[in-house]
BANU-942558 format. One record per residue (C-alpha): x negated, y negated, z negated; residue in one letter. Coordinates in Angstrom, 2 decimals. Example, Ala and Ser with C-alpha at 12.3 -4.5 7.8 and 13.67 -1.06 7.14 Angstrom:
-12.30  4.50  -7.80  a;
-13.67  1.06  -7.14  s;
This chain:
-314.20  -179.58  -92.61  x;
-310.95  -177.91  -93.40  x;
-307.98  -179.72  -95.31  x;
-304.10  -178.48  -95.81  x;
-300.87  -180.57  -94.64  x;
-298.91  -182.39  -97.62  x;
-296.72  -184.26  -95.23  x;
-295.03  -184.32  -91.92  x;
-293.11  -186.80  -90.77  x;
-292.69  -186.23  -86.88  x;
-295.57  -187.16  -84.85  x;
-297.17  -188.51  -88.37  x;
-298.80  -185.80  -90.30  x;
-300.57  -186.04  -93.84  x;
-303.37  -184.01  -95.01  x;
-305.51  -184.12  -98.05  x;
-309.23  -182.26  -98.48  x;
-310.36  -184.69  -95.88  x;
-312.81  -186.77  -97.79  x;
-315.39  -186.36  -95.55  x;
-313.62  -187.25  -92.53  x;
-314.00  -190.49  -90.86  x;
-311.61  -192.78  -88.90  x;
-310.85  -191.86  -85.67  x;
-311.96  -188.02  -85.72  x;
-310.16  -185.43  -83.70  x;
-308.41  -183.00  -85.58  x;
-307.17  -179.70  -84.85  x;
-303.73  -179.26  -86.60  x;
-301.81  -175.64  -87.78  x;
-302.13  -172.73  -86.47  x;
-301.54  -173.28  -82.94  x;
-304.48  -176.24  -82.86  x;
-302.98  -179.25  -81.97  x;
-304.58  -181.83  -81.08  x;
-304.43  -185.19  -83.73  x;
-306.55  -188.39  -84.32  x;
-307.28  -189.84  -87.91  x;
-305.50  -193.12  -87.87  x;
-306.03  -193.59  -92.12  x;
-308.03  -192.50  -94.85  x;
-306.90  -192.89  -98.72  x;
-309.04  -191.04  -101.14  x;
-309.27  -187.49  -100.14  x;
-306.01  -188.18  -97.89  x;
-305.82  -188.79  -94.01  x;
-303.19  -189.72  -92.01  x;
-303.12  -187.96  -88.61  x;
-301.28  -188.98  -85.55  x;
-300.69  -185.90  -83.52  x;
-300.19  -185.82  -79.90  x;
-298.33  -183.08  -79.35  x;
-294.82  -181.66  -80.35  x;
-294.91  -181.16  -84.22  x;
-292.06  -178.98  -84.93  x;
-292.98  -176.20  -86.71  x;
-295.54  -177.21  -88.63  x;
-294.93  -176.85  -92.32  x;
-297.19  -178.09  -95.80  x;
-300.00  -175.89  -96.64  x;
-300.89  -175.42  -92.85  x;
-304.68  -175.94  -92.15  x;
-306.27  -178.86  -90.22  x;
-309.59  -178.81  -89.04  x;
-311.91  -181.87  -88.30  x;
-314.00  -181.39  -85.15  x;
-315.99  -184.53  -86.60  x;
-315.76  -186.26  -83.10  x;
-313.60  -189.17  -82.07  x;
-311.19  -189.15  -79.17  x;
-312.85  -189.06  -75.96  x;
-312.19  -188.56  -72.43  x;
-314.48  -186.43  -69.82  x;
-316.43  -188.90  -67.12  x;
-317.99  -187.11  -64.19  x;
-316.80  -186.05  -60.19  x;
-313.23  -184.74  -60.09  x;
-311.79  -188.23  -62.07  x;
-310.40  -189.82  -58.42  x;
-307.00  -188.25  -57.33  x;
-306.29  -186.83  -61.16  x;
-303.55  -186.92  -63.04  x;
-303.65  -186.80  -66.07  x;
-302.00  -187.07  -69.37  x;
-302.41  -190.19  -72.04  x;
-305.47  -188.26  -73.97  x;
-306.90  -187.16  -70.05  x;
-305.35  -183.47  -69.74  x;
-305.03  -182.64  -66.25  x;
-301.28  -182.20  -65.51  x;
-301.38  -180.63  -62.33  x;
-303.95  -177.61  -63.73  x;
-301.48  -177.36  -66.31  x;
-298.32  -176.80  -64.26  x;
-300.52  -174.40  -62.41  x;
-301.12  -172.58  -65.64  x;
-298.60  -173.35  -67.92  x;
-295.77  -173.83  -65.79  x;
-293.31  -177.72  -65.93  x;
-293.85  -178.25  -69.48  x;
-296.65  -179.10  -71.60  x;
-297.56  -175.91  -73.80  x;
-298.48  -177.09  -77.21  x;
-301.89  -176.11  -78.40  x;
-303.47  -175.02  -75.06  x;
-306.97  -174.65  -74.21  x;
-307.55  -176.71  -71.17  x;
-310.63  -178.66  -69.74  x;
-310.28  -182.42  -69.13  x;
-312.27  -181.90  -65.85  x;
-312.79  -178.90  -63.54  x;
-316.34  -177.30  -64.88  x;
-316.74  -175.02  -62.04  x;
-316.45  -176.45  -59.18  x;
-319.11  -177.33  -57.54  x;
-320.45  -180.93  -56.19  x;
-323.37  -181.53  -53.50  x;
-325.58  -183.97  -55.71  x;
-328.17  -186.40  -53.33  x;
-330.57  -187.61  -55.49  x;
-331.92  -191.59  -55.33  x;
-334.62  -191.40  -57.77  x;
-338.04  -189.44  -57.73  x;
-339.71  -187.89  -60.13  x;
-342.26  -190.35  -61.93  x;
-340.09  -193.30  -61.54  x;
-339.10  -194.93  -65.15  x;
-335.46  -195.10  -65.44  x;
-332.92  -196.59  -68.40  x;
-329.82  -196.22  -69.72  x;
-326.82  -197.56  -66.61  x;
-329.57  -196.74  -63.79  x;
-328.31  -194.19  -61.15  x;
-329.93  -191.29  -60.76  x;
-328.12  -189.97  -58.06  x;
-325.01  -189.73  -55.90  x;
-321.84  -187.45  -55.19  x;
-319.47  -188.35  -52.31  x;
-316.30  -187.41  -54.41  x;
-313.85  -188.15  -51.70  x;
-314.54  -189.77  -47.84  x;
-313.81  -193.26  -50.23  x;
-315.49  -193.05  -53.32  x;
-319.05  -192.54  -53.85  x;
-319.95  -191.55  -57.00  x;
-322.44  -192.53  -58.88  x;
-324.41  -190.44  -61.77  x;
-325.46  -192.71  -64.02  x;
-328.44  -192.34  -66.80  x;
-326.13  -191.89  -70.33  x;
-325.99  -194.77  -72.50  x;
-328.93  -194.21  -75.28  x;
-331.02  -192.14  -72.67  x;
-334.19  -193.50  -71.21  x;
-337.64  -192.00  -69.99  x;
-339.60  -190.89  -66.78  x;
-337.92  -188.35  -63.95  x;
-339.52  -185.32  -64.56  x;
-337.33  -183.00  -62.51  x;
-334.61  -183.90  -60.23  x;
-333.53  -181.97  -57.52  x;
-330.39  -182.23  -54.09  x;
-328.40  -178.98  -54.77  x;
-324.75  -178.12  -55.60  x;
-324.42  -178.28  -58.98  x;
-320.89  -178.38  -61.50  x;
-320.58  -181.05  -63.83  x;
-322.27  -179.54  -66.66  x;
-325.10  -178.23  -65.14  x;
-328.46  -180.09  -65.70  x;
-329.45  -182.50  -61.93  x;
-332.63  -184.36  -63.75  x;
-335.11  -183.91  -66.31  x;
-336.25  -187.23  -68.44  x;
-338.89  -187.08  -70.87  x;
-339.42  -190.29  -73.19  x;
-342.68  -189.71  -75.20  x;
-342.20  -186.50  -76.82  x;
-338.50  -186.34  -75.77  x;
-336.86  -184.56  -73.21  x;
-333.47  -185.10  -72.15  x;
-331.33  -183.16  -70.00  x;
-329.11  -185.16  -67.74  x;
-325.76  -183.57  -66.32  x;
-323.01  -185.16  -64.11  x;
-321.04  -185.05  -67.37  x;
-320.69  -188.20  -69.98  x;
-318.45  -188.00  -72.59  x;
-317.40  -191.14  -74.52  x;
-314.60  -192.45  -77.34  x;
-311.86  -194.64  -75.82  x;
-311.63  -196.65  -78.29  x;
-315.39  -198.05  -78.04  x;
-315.76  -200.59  -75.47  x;
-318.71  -199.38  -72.86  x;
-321.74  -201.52  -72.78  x;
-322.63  -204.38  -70.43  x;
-325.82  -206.70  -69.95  x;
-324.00  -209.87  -69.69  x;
-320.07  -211.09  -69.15  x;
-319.75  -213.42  -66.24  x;
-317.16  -216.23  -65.21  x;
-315.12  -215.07  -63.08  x;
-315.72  -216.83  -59.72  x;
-313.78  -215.03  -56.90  x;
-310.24  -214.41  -56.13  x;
-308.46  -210.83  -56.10  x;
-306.76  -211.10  -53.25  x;
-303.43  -209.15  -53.39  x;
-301.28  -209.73  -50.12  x;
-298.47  -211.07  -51.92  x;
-298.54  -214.68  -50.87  x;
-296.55  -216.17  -54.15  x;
-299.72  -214.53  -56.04  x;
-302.23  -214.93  -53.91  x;
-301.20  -218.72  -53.06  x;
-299.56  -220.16  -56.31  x;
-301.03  -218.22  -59.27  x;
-303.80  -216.16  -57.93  x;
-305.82  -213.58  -60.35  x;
-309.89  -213.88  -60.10  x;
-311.65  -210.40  -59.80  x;
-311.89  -209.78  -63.57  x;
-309.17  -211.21  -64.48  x;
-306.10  -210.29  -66.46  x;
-302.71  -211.28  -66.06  x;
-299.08  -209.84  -67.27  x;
-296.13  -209.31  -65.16  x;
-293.18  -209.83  -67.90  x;
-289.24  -209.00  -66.71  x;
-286.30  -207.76  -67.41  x;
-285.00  -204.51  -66.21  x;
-284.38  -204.06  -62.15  x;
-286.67  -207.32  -61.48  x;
-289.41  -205.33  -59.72  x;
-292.16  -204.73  -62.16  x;
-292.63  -201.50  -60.92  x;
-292.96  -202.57  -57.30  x;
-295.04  -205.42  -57.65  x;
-297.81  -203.34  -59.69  x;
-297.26  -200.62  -56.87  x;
-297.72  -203.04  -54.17  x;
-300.75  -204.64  -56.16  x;
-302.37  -200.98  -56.39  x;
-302.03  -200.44  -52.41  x;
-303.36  -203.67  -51.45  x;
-305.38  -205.41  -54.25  x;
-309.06  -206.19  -53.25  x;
-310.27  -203.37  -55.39  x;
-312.39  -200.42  -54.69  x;
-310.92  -198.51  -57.64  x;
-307.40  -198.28  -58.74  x;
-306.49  -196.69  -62.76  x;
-302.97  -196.60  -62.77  x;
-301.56  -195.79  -65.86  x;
-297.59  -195.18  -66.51  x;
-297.32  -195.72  -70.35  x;
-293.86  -194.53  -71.58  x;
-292.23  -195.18  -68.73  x;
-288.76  -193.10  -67.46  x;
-290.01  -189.88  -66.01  x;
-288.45  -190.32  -62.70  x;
-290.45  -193.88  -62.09  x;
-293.52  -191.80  -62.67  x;
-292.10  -189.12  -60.69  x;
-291.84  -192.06  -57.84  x;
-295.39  -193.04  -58.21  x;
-296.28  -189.17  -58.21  x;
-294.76  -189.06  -55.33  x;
-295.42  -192.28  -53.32  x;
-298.90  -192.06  -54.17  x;
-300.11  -189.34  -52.52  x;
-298.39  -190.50  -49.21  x;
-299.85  -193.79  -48.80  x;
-302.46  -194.97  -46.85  x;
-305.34  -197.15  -48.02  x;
-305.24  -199.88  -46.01  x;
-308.53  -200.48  -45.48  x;
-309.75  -197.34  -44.38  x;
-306.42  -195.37  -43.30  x;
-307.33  -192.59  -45.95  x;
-304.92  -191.66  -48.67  x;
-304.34  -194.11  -51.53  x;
-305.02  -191.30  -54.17  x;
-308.90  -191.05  -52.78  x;
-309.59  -194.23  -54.45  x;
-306.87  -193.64  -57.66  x;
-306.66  -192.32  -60.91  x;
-303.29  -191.75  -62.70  x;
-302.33  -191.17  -66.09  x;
-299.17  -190.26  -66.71  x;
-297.79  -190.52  -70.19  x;
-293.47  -190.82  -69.80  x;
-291.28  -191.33  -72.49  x;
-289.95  -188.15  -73.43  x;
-293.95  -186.93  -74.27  x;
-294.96  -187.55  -77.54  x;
-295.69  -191.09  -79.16  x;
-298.97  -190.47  -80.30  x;
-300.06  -190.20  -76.41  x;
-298.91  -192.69  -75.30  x;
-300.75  -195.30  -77.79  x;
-303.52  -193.24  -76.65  x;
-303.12  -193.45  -72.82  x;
-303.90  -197.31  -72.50  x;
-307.63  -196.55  -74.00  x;
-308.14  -193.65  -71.48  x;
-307.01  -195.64  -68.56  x;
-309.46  -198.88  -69.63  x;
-312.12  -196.17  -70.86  x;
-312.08  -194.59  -66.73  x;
-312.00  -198.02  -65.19  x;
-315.21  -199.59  -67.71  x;
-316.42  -196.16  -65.78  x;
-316.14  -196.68  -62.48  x;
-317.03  -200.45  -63.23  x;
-320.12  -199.63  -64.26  x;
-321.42  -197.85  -60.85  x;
-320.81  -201.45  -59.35  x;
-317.27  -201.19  -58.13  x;
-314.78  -203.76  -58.62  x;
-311.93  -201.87  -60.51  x;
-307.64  -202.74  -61.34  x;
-306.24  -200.93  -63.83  x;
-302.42  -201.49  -63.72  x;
-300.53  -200.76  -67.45  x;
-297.12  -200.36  -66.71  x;
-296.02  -201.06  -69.49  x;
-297.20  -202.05  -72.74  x;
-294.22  -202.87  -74.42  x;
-293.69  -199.19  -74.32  x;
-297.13  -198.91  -75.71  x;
-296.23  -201.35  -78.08  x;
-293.25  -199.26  -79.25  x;
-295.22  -196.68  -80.06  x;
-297.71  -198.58  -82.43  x;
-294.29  -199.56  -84.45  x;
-293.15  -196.23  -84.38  x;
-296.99  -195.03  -86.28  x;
-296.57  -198.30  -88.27  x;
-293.72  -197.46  -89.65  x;
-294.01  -193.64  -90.29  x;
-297.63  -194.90  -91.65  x;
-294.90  -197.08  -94.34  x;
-297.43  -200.33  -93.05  x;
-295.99  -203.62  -93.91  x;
-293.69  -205.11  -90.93  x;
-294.21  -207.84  -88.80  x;
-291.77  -209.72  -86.58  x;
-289.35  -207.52  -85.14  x;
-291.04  -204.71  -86.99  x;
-294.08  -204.56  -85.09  x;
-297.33  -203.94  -86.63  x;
-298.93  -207.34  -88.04  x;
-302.29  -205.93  -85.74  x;
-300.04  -205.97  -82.56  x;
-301.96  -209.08  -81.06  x;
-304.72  -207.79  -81.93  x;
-304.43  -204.18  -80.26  x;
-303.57  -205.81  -77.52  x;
-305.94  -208.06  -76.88  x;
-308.74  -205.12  -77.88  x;
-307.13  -203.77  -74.70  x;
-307.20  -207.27  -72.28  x;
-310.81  -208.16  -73.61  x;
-312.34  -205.10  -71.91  x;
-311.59  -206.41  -68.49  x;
-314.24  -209.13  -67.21  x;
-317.39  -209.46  -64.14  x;
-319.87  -207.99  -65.56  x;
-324.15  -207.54  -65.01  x;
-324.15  -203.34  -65.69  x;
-326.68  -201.59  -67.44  x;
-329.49  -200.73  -65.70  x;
-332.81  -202.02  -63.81  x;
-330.87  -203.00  -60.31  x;
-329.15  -206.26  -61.43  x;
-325.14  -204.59  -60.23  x;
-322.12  -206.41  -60.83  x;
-318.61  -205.05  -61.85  x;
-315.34  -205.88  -62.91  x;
-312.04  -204.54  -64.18  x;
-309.26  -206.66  -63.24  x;
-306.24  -205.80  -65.56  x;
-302.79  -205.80  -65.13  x;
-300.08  -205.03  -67.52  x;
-296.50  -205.30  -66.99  x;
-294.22  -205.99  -70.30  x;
-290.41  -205.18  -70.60  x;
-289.30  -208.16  -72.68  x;
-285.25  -206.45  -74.09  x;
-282.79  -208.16  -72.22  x;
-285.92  -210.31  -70.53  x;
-286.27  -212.41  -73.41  x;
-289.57  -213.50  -73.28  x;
-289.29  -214.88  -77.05  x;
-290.47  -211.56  -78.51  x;
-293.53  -210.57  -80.20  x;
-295.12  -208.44  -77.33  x;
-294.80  -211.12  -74.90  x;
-295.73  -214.10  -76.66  x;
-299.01  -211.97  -77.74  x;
-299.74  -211.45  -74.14  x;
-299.25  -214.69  -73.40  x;
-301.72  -215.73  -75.61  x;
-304.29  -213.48  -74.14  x;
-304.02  -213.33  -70.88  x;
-304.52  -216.31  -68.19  x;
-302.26  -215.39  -65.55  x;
-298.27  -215.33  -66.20  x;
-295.91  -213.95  -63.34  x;
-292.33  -214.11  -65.01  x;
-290.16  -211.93  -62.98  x;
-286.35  -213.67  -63.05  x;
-283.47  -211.44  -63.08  x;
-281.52  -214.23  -61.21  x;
-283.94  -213.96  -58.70  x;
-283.56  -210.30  -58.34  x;
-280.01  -210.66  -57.97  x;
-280.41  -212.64  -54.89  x;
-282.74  -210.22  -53.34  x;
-285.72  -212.32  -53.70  x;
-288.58  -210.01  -54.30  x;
-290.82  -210.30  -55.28  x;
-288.99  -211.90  -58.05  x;
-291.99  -213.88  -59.66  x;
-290.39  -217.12  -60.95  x;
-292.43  -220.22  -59.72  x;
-291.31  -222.35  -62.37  x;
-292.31  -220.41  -65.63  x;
-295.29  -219.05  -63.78  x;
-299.08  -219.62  -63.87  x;
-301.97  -218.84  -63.13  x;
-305.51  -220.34  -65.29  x;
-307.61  -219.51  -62.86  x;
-306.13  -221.21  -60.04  x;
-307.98  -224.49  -60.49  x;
-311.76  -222.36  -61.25  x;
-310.92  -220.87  -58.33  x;
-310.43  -224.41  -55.70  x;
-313.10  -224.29  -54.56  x;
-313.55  -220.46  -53.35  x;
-310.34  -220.88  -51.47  x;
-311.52  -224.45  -49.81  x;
-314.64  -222.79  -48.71  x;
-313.72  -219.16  -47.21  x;
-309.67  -220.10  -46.32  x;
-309.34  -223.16  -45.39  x;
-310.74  -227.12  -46.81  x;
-307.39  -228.09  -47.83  x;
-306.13  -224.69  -48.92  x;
-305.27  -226.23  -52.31  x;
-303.66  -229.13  -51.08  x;
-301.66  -227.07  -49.39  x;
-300.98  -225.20  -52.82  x;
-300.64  -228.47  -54.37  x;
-297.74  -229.87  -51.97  x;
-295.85  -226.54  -52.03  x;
-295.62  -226.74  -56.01  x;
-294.55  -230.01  -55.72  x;
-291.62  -229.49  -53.59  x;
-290.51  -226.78  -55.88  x;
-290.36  -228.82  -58.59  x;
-288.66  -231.56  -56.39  x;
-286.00  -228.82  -55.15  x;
-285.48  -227.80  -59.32  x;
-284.90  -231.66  -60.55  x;
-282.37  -232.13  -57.24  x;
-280.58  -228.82  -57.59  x;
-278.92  -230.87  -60.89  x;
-277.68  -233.69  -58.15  x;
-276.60  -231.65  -55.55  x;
-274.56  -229.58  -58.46  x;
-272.78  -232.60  -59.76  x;
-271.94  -234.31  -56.57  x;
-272.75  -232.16  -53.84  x;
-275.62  -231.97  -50.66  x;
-274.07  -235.38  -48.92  x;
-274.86  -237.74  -51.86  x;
-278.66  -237.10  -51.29  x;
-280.80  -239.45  -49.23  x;
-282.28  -238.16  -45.63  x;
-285.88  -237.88  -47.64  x;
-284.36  -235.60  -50.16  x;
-282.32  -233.44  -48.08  x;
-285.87  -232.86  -46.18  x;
-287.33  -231.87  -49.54  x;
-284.77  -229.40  -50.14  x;
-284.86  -228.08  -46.80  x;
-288.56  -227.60  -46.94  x;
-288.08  -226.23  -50.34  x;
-285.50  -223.66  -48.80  x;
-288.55  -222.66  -46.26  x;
-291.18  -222.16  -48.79  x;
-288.49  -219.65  -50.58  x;
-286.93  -218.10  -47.49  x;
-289.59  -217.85  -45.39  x;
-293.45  -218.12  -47.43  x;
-292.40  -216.47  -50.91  x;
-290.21  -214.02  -50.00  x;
-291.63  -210.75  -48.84  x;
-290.67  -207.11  -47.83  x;
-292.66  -204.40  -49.73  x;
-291.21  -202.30  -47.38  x;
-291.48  -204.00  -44.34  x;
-294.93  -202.49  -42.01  x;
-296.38  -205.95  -41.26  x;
-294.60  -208.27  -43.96  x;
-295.75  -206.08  -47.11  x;
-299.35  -207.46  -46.35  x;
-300.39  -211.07  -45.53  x;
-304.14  -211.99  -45.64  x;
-305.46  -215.37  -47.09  x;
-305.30  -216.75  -43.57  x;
-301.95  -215.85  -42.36  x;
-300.76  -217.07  -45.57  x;
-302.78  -220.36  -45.14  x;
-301.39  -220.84  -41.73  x;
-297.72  -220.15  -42.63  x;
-297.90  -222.98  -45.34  x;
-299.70  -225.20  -42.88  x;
-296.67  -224.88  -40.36  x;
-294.12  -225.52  -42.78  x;
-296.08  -228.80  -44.38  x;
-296.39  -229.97  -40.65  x;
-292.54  -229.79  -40.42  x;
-291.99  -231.73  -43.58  x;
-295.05  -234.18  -42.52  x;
-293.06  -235.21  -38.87  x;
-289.94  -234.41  -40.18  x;
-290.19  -237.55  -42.41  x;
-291.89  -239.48  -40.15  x;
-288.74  -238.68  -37.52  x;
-286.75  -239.48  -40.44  x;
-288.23  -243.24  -41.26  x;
-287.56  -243.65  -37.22  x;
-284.08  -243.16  -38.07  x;
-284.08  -239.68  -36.28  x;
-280.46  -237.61  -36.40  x;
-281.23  -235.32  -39.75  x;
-279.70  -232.68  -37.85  x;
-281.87  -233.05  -34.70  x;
-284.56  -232.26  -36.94  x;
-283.74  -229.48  -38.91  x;
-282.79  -227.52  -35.55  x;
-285.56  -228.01  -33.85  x;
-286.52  -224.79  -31.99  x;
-289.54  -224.03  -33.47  x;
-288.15  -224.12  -36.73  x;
-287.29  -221.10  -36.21  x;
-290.34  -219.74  -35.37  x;
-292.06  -220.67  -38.33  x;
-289.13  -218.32  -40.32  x;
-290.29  -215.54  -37.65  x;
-294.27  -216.46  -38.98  x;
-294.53  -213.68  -42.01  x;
-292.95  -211.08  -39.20  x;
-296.45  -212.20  -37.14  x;
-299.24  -209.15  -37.07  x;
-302.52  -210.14  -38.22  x;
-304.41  -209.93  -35.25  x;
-301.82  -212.63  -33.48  x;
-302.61  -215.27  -35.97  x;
-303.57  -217.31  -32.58  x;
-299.59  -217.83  -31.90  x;
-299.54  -219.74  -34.83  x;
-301.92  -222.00  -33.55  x;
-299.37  -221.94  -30.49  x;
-295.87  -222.41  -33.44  x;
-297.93  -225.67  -34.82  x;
-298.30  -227.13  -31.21  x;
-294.83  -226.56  -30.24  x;
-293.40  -227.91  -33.43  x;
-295.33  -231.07  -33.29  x;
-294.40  -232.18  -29.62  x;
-290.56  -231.45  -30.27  x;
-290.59  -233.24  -33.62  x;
-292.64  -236.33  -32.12  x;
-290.42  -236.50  -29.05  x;
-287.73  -237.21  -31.84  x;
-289.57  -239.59  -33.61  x;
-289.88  -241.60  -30.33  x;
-286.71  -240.79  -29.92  x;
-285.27  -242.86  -32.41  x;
-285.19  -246.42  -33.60  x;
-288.32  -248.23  -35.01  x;
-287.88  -249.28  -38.68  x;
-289.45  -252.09  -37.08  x;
């Protein structure tokens, strides 16, 4: 179907002779073909959201409907791409096109030549359905790849065959009564359509992260979704990077959504250098990025959040436990009032689109555990993680308070904090986490049986420290009783010494669930005897410089395979504060 511009309007073009078109179809715009997406239909009229550069175009020009919606390429060659936000490959383009995007070119989402050693799993007679896997491709030494029977597709193997094949060429034969269908390595499907599950599960099982003020106090379950609101310089960037290196994920989507070119050119970058943890391989052999900045065009980058969740439901569905990392959707969100307005839509608060919470949480609802498709029972998840850039860090706006809603875990980066050089910069007080309590009794059974008691007490303190920082303001540190000044010493520890950690530092940036169990341990020890030294009218100052206090500041600096001289910190903390408490005077 062909129909003729009667409007442009920068990256909003209108066309009319486009009765037959339906909502969501990809367009071809002009003479150079860009590339568009139906976003409204009036009468005969459509309103087309084009991703690339529009100058140029002029009424009367032709658009053509390729009567398909949006969709992004699935198949070997995802891992280690980057892409842009409708799944371009930018480093094929530089190659071809030079630095800059070329408007209207002709390039593959994927690489259809090259060629992939295919291993079979199935034989021919079995019966197979739509989510079972047919087969396997070791993509990179990381990522095993799994080719998957296409949605709608079902029958007997009639052919399948271990060879080298590319992506489109046919690996298996299936024929379903009179039906045959030809199977390739390639699936194609719209971003904008959620992928199919059996059945969404509760999430029962931490993510574990590293970070010990996530992990510990507001923890994420495998599935989960949380938001990582702040204001500028407060470390959004860092945390999701540090999230994306160590998160207990197979998978990693990271998708920069309008961000400033040179962060992206960072994570370009830092990627590619990094070592997975786990298996000392490169961080990009388990990664996908999408890279949409903020001088491309608008369009794409409304587009780049469905890509990224579209690649990660993907990967999910082979069985792999996914984390897609937004960063960040208040740019996203800019860009759906940018459309809004051009599209002359009626304004909501701040001039957002009224459908803003519900974009958003079209976006958040895709994450979940999940039973797959397919005969062999496999779970998968797709933990997301989307960071919002609240102007001036008020978290009053529209985008935040409709993430809020959505989402069940809340790390509020503080700009105070920042400011003091605590990173990361999550803010314990307006924090949360809704899973924390679900997930009790995971941490009592694989970390530790009083792991959230431990949580518990360390909460509590902070919350002591907050309601005596208005004393000690008004009349100072001496007015305070020998009980409080031990709660705001402990306090001090849990900040100084538990929460605070070095990204950059080789062991700090990572603490496991047990080092980080056995660091709050230490410190509750010291406020335990400490008190008890305390009631035996102990000198205050005998206690707090106790040797091994010390230690227990040295803890986060401790590799992992010492945790044993923690053991040793707990024993040697406990005779020196004892010796004080029969040191001093009974209260008797």
């Amino acid at each position: 179907m062909t129909g003729k511009i009667v409007k442009v309007s920068g990256p909003l073009i209108v066309a009319e002779g486009m009765a037959d078109a339906k909502i969501y179809d990809v367009v071809k715009v002009g003479k150079d073909g860009l590339i568009g997406e139906i976003i409204e239909l009036r009468g005969d009229r459509a309103s087309i959201q084009v991703y690339e550069e529009t100058a140029g175009l002029g009424v009367g020009d032709q658009v053509i409907s390729t009567g398909m919606p949006l969709s992004v390429e699935l198949a070997p060659g995802l891992i280690e791409g980057i892409f842009d936000g409708i799944q371009r490959p930018l480093d094929k383009i530089a190659e071809r096109y030079g630095d800059r995007i070329v408007r209207g070119m002709e390039i593959t989402n994927l690489d259809h030549d090259k060629l992939w050693h295919f291993v079979p799993v199935k034989h021919v007679g079995e019966t197979v359905a739509a989510g079972d896997v047919l087969g396997v491709v070791q993509e990179t030494p990381i990522v095993l790849h799994k080719i998957m029977v296409p949605f709608g597709v079902k029958g007997v193997v009639n052919a399948i065959s271990e060879g080298d094949y590319n992506i489109t060429q046919t690996v298996a034969t299936l024929v379903d009564g009179g039906d045959i269908h030809e199977v390739a390595m390639l699936q194609r499907w719209p971003v904008r359509r959620a992928r199919p599950y059996l059945e969404k599960m509760t999430p029962s099982a931490p993510m574990v992260t590293g970070q010990r003020v996530i992990d510990t106090l507001f923890p994420i379950a495998k599935g989960g979704v949380a938001a990582v609101p702040g204001p500028f310089g407060s470390g959004k960037t860092v945390v999701q990077h540090q999230l994306a290196k160590w998160a207990d994920a197979q998978i990693i989507v990271y998708v920069g959504c309008g961000e400033r070119g040179n962060e992206m050119t960072d994570v370009l970058n830092e990627f590619p250098a990094l070592l997975d943890p786990k298996t000392g391989k490169p961080l990009m052999k388990r990664t996908v990025l999408i890279a949409n900045t903020s001088d491309m065009p608008v369009a794409a980058r409304e587009a780049s959040i469905y890509t990224g969740i579209t690649i990660a439901e993907y990967f999910r569905d082979m069985g792999y436990s996914v984390a897609i990392m937004a960063d960040s959707s208040s740019r996203w969100a800019e860009a759906l009032r940018e459309m809004s307005g051009r599209l002359e839509e009626m304004p909501g608060d701040e001039g957002y689109p009224a459908y803003l919470s519900s974009r958003l949480a079209e976006f958040y609802e895709r994450a979940g555990i999940v039973k797959v498709l397919g005969s062999e029972g496999v779970v998968g998840s797709v933990s997301a993680i989307g960071a919002v850039s609240p102007p001036g860090g008020d978290l009053s706006e529209p985008v935040s308070q409709a993430t809020l809603r959505i989402v069940k875990v809340f790390w509020g980066l503080s700009a105070q904090l920042a400011y003091k050089r605590h990173f990361p910069a999550i803010d314990w007080l307006i924090s949360y986490s809704l899973y924390a309590d679900r997930l009790g009794d995971w941490f009592d059974r694989n970390v530790g049986d009083d792991f959230m008691e431990m949580r518990a007490f360390a909460m509590n303190i902070l919350q002591q420290e907050a309601n005596l920082q208005e004393i000690v303001r008004l009349v100072g540190m001496d007015a305070l009783s020998y009980r409080d000044r031990m709660t705001m010493e402990t306090a001090k520890m849990i900040r100084e010494d538990f929460l605070h950690q070095n990204a950059f530092h080789e062991v700090d940036t990572f603490a496991s669930l047990e080092k980080q169990y056995k660091m709050l341990k230490l410190i509750h020890l010291f406020y335990d005897l400490g008190n008890q030294a305390v009631d035996n009218y102990a000198d205050l100052e005998d206690i707090l410089s106790v040797p091994a206090r010390e230690k227990i500041g040295r803890a986060k600096y401790v590799p992992e395979g010492e945790l044993a001289t923690l053991d040793d910190v707990a024993a040697e903390l406990s005779a020196q504060l004892k010796a004080l408490c029969d040191g001093g005077e009974s209260n008797d």
